[in-house]
SEMI-101560 format. One record per residue (C-alpha): residue in three letters; z, y, x. Coordinates in steps of 0.02 Angstrom, whole numbers, plus 50000, padded with zeros to 5 digits. Layout:
<sites>
+------+-------+-------+-------+
: code :    pz :    py :    px :
+------+-------+-------+-------+
:  Ala :     Z :     Y :     X :
...
+------+-------+-------+-------+
</sites>
This chain:
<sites>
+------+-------+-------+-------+
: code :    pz :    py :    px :
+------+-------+-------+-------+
:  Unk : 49854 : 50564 : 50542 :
:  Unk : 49942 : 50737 : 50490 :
:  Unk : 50109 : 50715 : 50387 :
:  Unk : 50123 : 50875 : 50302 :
:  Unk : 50289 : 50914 : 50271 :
:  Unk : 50354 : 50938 : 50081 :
:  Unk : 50396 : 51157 : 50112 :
:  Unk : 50184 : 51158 : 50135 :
:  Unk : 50155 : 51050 : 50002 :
:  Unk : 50264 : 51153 : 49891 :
:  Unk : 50168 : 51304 : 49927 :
:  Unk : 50016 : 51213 : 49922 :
:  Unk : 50030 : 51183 : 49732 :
:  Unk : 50117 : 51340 : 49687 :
:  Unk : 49949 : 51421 : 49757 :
:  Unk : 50069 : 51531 : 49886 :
:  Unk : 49946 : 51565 : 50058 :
:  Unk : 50052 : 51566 : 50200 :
:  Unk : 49988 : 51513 : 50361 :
:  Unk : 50043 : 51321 : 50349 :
:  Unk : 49968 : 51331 : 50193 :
:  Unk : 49796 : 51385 : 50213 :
:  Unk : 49806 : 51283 : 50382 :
:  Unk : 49834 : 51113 : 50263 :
:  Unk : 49674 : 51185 : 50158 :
:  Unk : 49582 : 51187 : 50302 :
:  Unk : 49623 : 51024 : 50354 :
:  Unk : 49607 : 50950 : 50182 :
:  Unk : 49407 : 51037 : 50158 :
:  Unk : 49376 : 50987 : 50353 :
:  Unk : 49404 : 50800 : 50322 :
:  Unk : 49396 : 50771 : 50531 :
:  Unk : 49595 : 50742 : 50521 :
:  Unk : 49667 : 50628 : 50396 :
:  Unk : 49817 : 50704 : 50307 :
:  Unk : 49958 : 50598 : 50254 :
:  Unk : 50109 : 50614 : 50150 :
:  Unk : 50270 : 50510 : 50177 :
:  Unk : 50352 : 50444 : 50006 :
:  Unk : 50522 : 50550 : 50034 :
:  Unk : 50397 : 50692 : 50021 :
:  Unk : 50332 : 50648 : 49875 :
:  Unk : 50497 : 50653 : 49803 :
:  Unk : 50545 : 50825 : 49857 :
:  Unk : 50384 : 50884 : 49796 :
:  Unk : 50364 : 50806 : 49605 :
:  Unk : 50565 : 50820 : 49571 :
:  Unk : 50527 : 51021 : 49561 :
:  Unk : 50380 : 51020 : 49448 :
:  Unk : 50444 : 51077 : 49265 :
:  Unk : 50264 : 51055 : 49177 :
:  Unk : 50212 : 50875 : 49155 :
:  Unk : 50016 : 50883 : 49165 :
:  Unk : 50052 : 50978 : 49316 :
:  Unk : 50151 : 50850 : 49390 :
:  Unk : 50041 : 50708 : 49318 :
:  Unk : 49894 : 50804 : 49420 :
:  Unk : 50020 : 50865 : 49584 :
:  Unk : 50080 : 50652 : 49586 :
:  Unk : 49875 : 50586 : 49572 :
:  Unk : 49838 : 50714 : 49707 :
:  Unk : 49969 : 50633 : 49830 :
:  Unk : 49959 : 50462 : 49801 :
:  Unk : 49777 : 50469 : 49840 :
:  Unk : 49815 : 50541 : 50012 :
:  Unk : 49884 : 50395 : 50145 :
:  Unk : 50056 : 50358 : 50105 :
:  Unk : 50197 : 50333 : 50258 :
:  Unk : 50336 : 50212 : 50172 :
:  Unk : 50508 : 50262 : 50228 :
:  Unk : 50627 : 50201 : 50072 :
:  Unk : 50476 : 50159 : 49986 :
:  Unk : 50345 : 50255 : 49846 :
:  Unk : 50421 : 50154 : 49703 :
:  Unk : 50583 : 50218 : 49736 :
:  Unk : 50549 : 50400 : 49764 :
:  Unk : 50424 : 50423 : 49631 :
:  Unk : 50596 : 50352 : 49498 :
:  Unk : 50710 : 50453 : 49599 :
:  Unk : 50578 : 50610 : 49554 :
:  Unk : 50597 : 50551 : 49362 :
:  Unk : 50779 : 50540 : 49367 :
:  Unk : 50806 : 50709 : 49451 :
:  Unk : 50675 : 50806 : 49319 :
:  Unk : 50791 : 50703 : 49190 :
:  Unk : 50930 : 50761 : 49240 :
:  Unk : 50907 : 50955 : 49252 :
:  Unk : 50811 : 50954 : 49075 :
+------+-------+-------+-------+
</sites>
């Protein structure tokens, strides 16, 4: 398994092509590697959305993907809501 660090997913969703980028596209059409996301990423990834169907769609997208626990999905997928809260 590939953890794919939260910089490429954040470029990955913000359609920007640089080469870690297009590398994780290539990996995610190719389907011979599984790519995997570890739940602090997730975090660092939804708290910057601003649009909520976009995050709705960005959060589907990641929990679908192999999920490493390190303080646990629950937790960073609140500590994503609180921190969107907070800057609105």
């Amino acid at each position: 398994m590939i953890l794919v660090d939260s910089s490429v997913w954040i470029d990955f969703f913000n359609q920007h092509h640089s080469p870690a980028n297009l590398k994780l596209i290539e990996l995610l059409q190719d389907g011979t590697v599984t790519v995997g996301v570890a739940d602090l990423v997730v975090f660092e990834v939804l708290r910057g959305f601003r649009n909520d169907q976009a995050l709705l769609q960005a959060q589907d997208f990641l929990l679908d993907l192999p999920t490493v626990e390190i303080g646990g999905i629950a937790n960073a997928l609140r500590a994503a809501e609180h921190d969107r809260a907070l800057r609105a």
